[in-house]
C-alpha positions in Angstrom: -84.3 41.6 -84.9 -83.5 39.7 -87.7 -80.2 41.4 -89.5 -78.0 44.2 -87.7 -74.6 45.7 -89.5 -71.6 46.4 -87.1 -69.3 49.0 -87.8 -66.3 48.9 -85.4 -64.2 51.9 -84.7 -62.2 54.3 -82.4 -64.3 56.7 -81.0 -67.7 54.3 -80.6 -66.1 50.7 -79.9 -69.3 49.6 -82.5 -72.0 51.2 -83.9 -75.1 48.9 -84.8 -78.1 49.4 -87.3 -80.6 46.8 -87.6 -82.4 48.5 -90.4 -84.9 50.9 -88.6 -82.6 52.2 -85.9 -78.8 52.6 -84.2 -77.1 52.4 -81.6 -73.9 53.3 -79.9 -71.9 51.1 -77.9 -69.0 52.6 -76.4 -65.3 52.3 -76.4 -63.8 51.5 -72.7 -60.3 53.4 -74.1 -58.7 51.3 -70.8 -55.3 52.5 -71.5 -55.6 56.2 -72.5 -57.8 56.3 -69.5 -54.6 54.9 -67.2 -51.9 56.1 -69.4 -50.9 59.3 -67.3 -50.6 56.9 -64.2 -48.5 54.3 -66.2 -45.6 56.6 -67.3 -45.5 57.9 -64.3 -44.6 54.4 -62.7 -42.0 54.3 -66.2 -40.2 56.9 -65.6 -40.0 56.5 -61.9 -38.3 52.9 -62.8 -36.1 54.0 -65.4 -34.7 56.4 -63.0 -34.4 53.3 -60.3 -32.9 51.8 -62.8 -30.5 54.7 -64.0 -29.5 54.6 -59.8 -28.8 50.8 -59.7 -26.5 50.8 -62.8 -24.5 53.9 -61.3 -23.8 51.6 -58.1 -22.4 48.9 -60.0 -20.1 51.0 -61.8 -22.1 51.0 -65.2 -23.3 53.7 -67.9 -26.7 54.3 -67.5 -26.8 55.7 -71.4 -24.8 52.8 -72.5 -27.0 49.4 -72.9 -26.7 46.9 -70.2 -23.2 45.0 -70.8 -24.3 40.5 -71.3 -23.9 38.9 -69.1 -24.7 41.6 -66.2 -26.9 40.8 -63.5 -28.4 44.4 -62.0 -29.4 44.3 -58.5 -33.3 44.7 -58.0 -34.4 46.6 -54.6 -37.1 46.8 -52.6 -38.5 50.1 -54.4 -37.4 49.2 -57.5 -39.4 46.0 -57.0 -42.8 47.8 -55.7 -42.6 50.2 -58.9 -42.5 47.1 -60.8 -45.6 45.2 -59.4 -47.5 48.5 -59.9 -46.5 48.6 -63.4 -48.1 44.6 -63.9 -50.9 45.5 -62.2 -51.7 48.7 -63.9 -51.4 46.4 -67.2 -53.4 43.9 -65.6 -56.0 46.4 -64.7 -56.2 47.8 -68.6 -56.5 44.5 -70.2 -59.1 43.5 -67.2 -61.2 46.9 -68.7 -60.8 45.9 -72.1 -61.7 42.4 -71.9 -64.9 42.9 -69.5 -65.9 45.9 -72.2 -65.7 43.6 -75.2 -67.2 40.3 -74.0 -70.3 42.6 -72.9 -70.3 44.4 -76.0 -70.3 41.1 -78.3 -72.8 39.1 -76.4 -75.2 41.8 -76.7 -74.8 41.9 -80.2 -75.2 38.0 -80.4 -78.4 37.7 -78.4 -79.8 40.3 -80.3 -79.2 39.2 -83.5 -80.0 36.3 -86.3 -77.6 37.9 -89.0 -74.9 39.8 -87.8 -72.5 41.7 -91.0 -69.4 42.9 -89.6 -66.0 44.6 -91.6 -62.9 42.4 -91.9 -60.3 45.4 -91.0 -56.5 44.7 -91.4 -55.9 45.4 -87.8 -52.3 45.0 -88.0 -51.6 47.4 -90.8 -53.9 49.4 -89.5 -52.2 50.2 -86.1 -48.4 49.6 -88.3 -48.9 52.3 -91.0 -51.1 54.2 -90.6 -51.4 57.9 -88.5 -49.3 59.7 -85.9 -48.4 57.3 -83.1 -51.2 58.6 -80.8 -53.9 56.7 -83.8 -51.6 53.6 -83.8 -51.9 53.5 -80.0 -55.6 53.7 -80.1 -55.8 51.5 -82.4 -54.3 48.6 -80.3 -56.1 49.9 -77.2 -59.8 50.1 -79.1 -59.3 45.9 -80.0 -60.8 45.7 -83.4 -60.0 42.0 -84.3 -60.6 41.0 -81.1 -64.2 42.2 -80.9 -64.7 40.5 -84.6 -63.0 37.2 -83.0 -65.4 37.1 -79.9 -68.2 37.9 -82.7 -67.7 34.8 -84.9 -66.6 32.2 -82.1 -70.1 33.3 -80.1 -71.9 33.7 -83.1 -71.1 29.6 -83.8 -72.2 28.7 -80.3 -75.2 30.6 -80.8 -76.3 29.4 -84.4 -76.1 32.6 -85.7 -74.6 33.4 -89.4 -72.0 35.9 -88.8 -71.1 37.9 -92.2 -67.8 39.1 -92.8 -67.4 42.0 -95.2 -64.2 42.4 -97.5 -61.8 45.2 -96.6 -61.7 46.7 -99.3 -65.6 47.6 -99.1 -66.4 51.3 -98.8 -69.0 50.9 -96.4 -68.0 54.4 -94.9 -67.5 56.6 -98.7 -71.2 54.6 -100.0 -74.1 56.7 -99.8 -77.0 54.3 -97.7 -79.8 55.7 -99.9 -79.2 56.3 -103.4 -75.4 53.9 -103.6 -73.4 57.0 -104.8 -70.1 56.7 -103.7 -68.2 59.9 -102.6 -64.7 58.9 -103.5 -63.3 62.4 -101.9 -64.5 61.8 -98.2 -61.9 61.5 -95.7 -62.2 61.5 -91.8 -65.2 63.7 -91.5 -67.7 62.8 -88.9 -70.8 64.2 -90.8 -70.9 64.2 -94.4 -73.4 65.0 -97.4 -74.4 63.2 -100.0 -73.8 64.6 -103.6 -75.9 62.9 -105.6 -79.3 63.2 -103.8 -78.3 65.6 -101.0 -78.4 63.1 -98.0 -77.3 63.9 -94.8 -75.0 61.1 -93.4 -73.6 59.9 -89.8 -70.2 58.4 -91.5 -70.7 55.3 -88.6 -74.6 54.9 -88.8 -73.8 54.8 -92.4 -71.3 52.4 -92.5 -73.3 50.3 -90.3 -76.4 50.6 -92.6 -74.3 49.6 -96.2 -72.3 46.7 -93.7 -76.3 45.3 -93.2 -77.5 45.6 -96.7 -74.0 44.2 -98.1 -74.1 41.4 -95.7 -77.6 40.4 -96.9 -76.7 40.4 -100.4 -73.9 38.4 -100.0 -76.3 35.9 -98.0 -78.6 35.8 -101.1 -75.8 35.3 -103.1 -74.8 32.0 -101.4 -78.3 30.7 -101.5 -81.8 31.3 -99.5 -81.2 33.8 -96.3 -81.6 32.5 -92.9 -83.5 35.8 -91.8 -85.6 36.3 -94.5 -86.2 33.1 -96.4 -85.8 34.7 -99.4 -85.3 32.4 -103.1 -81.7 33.3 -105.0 -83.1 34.4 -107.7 -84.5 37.4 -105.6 -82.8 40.8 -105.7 -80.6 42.7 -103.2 -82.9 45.3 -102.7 -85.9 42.7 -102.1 -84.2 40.8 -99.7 -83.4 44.0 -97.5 -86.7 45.1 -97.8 -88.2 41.7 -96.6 -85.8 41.5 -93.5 -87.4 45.2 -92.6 -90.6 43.5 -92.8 -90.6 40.4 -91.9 -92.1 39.4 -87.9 -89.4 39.4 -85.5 -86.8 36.1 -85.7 -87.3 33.8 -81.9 -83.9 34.4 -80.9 -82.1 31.3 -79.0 -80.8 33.1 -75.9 -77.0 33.1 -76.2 -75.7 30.4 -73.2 -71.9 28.8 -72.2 -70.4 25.9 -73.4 -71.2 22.7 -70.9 -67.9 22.1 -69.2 -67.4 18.6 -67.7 -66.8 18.5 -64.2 -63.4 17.0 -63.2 -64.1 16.9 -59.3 -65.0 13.0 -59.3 -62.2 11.8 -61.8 -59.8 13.8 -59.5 -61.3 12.3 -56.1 -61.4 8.9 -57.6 -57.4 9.9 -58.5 -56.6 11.1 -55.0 -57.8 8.2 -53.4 -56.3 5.4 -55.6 -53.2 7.3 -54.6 -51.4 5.2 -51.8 -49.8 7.4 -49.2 -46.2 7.2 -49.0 -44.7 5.8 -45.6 -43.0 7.7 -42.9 -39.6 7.6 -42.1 -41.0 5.5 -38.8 -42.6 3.1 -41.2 -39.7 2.8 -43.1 -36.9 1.6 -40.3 -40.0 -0.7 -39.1 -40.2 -2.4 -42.1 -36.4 -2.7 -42.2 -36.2 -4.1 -38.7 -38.8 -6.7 -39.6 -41.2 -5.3 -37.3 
């Protein structure tokens, strides 16, 4: 395929439209998946916790005095580890969700059109706590970081859409813009009576408006269009034109350190034994 849009989100971790079809890919959700498991380890080491600074003589509502060292024990230090490795096992999920998720997108595409979202404010101002925590646990700018860095190595043109774009509130066939839509899943169109997906949507207008930013720059990679060709001609000729030879997606060559470190180890000298040593001070 030659261009694909990619709306990111909450629910679906990205939706993608290549101009004919969608699909779904979707969120791990790592931590609300292990989040039951993980206050239960909190709360069992607060109250470790709560015990150890009754046995030095301390407040347990009060803040830790400076300067005070709390004893750690043996349970105390289990409920710990399971805490890091519970962590360790969401961000494991997380990771091994996106990397598969934005190399599938790469391979697949030539032109990839994908929203810059304010991530931060996003997950600092915005919702009920619950929506801020799923925001940090779905790992929007980190799938649009693995998207651009891979999209380099692969020679693809990675697109990045202003914020401010309503790619979710613009109607995909007519360009109407419903200025009163809010969070509904399915919405219709009032100007020519479209039924809309509010993600396949976005994804669609992320595709067109990537394209015609292309062909404002200058000639597009996927469609070899001229400049002085419209939007809508240059979306039209990416439906239609024969499918792009994609460059299979492959790793950075990494150079391989194992001779300069042998050569290292053995221009090392060993140092003597104490043996050696007294023999060499004896003259021996």
């Amino acid at each position: 395929m030659a261009a694909v849009g990619v709306d990111a989100g909450l629910r679906v971790l990205a939706t993608v439209h290549d101009g004919e079809r969608a699909w779904l890919i979707p969120a791990p959700k790592a931590l609300t998946g292990r989040l039951a498991r993980l206050r239960r380890y909190q709360r069992r080491q607060s109250r470790q916790l709560a015990a150890q600074m009754r046995a030095q003589g301390l407040d347990p509502a009060k803040p830790c005095p400076k300067g005070v060292r709390l004893g750690v024990s043996r349970r105390r230090y289990r409920t710990r580890r399971r805490i890091a490795r519970e962590h360790a096992r969401i961000a494991d999920l997380r990771r091994d969700a996106l990397h598969r998720a934005s190399t599938g997108i790469v391979r697949e595409a030539q032109v990839i059109a994908i929203e810059g979202l304010r991530v931060k404010a996003m997950a600092r101002g915005m919702g009920r706590r619950a929506f801020r925590r799923g925001v940090a646990d779905a790992a929007l700018g980190e799938l649009r970081r693995q998207i651009t860095y891979k999209g380099a190595w692969a020679a693809r043109e990675v697109v990045l859409i202003d914020t401010f774009y309503a790619s979710s509130k613009t109607c995909s066939e007519c360009g109407a813009v419903n200025a009163a839509l809010k969070l509904q899943k399915h919405w219709q169109c009032l100007a020519c009576a479209a039924s809309h997906d509010r993600d396949v949507n976005a994804a669609k207008n992320l595709r067109a408006e990537g394209l015609r930013v292309l062909r404002m720059r200058g000639s597009s990679p996927a469609t070899g269009e001229r400049p002085e060709s419209d939007a809508r001609g240059v979306a039209c000729a990416a439906d239609a034109a024969p499918p792009v030879t994609v460059v299979p997606l492959q790793r950075r060559p990494t150079a391989n350190r194992e001779p300069a470190q042998s050569a290292a180890r053995r221009q090392t000298r060993r140092a003597p034994s104490g043996t050696a040593r007294r023999r060499v001070r004896a003259g021996l």
